[in-house]
C-alpha positions as CSV (number, residue, x, y, z in Angstrom):
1,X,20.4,-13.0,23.6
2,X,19.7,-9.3,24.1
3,X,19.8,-5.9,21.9
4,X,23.4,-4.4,21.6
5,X,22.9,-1.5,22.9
6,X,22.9,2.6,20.9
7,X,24.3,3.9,24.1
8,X,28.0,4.1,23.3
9,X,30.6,5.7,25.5
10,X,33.9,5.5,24.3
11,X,36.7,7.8,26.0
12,X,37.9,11.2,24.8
13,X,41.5,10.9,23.4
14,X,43.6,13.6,24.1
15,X,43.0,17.4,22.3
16,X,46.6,16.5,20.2
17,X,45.3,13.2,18.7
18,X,41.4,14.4,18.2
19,X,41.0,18.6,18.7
20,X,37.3,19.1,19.3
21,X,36.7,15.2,20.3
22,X,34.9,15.4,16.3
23,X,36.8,11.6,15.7
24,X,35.6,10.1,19.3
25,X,31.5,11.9,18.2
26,X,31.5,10.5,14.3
27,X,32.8,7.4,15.7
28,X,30.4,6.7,18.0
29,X,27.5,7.7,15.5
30,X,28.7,5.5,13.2
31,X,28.5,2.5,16.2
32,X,24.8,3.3,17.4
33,X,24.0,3.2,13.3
34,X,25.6,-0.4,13.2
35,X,24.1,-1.6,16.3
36,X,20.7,-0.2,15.3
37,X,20.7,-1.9,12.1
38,X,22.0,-5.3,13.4
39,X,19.1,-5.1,16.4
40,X,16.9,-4.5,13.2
41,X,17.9,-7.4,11.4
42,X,17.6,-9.8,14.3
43,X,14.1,-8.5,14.8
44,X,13.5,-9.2,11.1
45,X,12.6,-5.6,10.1
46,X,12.2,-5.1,6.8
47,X,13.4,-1.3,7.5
48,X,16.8,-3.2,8.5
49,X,17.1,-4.8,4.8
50,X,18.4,-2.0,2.4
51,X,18.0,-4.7,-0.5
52,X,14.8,-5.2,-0.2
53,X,12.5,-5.0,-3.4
54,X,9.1,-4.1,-4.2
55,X,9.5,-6.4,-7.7
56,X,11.4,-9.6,-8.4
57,X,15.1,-8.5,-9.0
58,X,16.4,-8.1,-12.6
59,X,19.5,-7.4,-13.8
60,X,21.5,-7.6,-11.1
61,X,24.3,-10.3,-10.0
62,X,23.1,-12.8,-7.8
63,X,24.6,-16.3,-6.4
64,X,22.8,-19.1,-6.0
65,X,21.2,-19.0,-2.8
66,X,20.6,-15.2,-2.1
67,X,17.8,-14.1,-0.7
68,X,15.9,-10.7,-1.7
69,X,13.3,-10.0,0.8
70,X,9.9,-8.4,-0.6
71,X,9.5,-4.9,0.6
72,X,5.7,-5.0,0.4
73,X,4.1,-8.5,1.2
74,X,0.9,-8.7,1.0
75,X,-2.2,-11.5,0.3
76,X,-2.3,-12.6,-3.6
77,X,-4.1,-15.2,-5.2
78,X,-7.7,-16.7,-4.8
79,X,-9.6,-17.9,-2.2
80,X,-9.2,-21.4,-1.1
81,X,-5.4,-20.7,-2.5
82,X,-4.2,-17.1,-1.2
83,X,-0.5,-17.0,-0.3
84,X,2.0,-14.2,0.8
85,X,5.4,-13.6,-1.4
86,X,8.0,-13.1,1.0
87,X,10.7,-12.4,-1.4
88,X,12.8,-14.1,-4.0
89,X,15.8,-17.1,-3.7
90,X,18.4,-17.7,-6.3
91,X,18.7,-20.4,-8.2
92,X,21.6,-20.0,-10.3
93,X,24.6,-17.8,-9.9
94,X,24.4,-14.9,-12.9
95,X,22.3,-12.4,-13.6
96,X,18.5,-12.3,-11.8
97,X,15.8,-12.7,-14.2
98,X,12.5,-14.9,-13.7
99,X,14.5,-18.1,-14.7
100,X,17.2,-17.2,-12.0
101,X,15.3,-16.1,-8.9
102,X,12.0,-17.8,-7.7
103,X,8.9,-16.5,-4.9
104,X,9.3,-17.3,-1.9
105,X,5.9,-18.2,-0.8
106,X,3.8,-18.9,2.1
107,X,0.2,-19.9,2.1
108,X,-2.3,-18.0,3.9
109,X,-5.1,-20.9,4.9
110,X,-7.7,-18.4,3.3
């Protein structure tokens, strides 16, 4: 599968329906933001996940399952043991607190 491409062309409407063609340009911005954000999220960018968090979530409604990606992985833990936090999954619907929402964690080898 390929990127979708930001290169929209979509055709004028007539001066009557859209004076200026100011409908036909916001409309096509607002198509090369969506297809730049779902290329983003299909190449995993973090940039591409508005949710993400620096900090486990709290306080906020979560189902079981969600995901919250870590904005700012990064090597923790002691040698022979080091891991990386990638984010945080749900394990109970409500409201996401350290009972609710668990690291997601990968070890590093180091």
């Amino acid at each position: 599968m390929s990127k979708i491409s930001i290169d929209v062309h979509l055709p004028s409407l007539p001066a009557e329906v859209d004076p200026g063609g100011l409908f036909v340009k916001a409309l096509s911005k607002h198509l090369q933001d969506m297809a730049a954000q779902i290329n983003m999220v299909s190449e995993e960018k973090v940039a591409a996940h508005y949710s993400a968090q620096t900090a486990q979530p709290s306080g906020v409604i979560l189902a079981q399952g969600d995901f919250v990606r870590k904005s700012n992985p990064s090597e923790e833990g002691t040698v022979g043991s080091k891991y990386v936090t990638l984010g945080w999954v749900t394990i109970t619907d409500g409201t996401a607190s350290a009972t609710t929402t668990l690291e997601a964690r990968v070890l590093t080898g180091s």
